[in-house]
One Martini backbone bead per residue (centre of mass of N, CA, C, O) as a GRO file, in nm:
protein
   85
    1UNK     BB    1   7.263  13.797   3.810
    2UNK     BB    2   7.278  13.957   4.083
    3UNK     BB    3   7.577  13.794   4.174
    4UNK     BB    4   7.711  13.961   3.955
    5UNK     BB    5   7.647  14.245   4.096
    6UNK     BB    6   7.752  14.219   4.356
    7UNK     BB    7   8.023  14.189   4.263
    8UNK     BB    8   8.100  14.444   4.106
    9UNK     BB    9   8.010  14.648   4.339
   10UNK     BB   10   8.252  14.514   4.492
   11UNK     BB   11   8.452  14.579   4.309
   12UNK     BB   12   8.420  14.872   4.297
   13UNK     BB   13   8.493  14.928   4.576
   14UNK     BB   14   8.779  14.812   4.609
   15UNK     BB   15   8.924  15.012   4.385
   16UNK     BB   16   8.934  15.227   4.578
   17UNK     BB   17   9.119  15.005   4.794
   18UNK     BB   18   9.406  14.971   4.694
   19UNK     BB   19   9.721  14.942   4.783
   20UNK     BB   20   9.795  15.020   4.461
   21UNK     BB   21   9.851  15.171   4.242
   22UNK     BB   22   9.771  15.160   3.883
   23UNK     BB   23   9.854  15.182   3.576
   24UNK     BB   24   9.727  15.351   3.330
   25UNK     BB   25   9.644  15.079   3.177
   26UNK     BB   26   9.469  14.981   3.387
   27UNK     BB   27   9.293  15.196   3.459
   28UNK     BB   28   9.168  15.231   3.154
   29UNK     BB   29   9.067  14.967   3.169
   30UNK     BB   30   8.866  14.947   3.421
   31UNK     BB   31   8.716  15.150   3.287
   32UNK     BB   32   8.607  15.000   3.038
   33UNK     BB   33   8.502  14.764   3.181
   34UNK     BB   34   8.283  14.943   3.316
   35UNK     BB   35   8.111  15.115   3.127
   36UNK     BB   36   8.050  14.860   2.950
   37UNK     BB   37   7.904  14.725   3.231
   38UNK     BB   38   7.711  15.020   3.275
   39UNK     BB   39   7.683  15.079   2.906
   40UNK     BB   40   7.807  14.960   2.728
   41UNK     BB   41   7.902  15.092   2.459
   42UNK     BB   42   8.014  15.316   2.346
   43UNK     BB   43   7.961  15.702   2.331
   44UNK     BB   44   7.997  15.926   2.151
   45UNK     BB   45   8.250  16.137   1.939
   46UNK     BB   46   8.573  16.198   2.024
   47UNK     BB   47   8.824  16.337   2.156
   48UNK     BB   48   9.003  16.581   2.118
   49UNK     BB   49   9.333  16.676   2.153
   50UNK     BB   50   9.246  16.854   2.422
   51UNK     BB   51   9.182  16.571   2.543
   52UNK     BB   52   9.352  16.316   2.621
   53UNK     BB   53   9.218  16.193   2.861
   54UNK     BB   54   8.931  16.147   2.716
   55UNK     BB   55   9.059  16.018   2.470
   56UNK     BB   56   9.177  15.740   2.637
   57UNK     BB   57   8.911  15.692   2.730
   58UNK     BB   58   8.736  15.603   2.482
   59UNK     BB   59   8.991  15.403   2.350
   60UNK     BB   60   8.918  15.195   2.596
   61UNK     BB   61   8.635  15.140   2.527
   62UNK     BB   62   8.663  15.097   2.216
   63UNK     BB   63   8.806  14.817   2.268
   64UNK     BB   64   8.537  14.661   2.384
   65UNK     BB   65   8.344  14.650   2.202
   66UNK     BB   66   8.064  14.400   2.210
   67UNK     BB   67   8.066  14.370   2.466
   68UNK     BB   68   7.909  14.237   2.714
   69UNK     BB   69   7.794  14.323   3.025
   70UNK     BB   70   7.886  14.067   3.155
   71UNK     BB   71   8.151  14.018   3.079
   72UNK     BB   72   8.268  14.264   3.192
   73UNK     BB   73   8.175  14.242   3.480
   74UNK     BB   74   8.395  13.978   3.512
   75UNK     BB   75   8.643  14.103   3.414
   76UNK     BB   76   8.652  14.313   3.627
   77UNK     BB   77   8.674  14.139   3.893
   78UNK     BB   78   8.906  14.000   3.801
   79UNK     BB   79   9.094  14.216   3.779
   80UNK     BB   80   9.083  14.318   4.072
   81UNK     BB   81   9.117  14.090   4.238
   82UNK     BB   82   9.378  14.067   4.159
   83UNK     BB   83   9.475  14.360   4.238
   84UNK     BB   84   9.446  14.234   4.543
   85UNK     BB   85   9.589  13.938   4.572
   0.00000   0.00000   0.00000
C-alpha cells in the first residue's frame, strides 16, 4: 500500500506542474478524486448559493461518494498521469 501512497504523493507534486492548465471539469474531478482519496466520503453540509465555488467543489466530491480510498488514490493517479501526456 506505501507504493500506491508514494505514487499519489508524486501525482499530487506533478498536478502542480502540468504544461497546460486543465478545464474546470477536470479540475473538479482532480479535487474530487483527491478529497476522496485523502478524507474519504464528503462531509459537512453543501454550501449555500452565495458560494458557487465550494458548491462546484462539495458536488464533484459527493459525485465520487462510496469509492474507496485506494480506488480514489489509483483514479487520481490515472487522471494525472494522462494529463502529463
Amino acid at each position: 500500500m506505501s507504493d500506491l501512497n508514494t505514487q499519489f504523493a508524486e501525482a499530487a507534486a506533478a498536478s502542480k506542474t502540468l504544461a497546460e492548465r486543465p478545464d474546470n471539469a477536470t479540475l473538479l474531478q482532480i479535487y474530487a478524486l483527491y478529497k476522496q482519496g485523502t478524507e474519504g466520503n464528503v462531509q459537512g453540509s453543501r454550501p449555500g448559493f452565495m458560494d458557487p465555488v465550494g458548491r462546484a467543489k462539495w458536488d464533484a466530491w459527493e459525485e465520487v461518494k462510496g469509492m474507496g480510498q485506494d480506488a480514489a488514490k489509483q483514479a487520481y493517479i490515472d487522471l494525472i498521469n494522462k494529463l502529463k501526456g
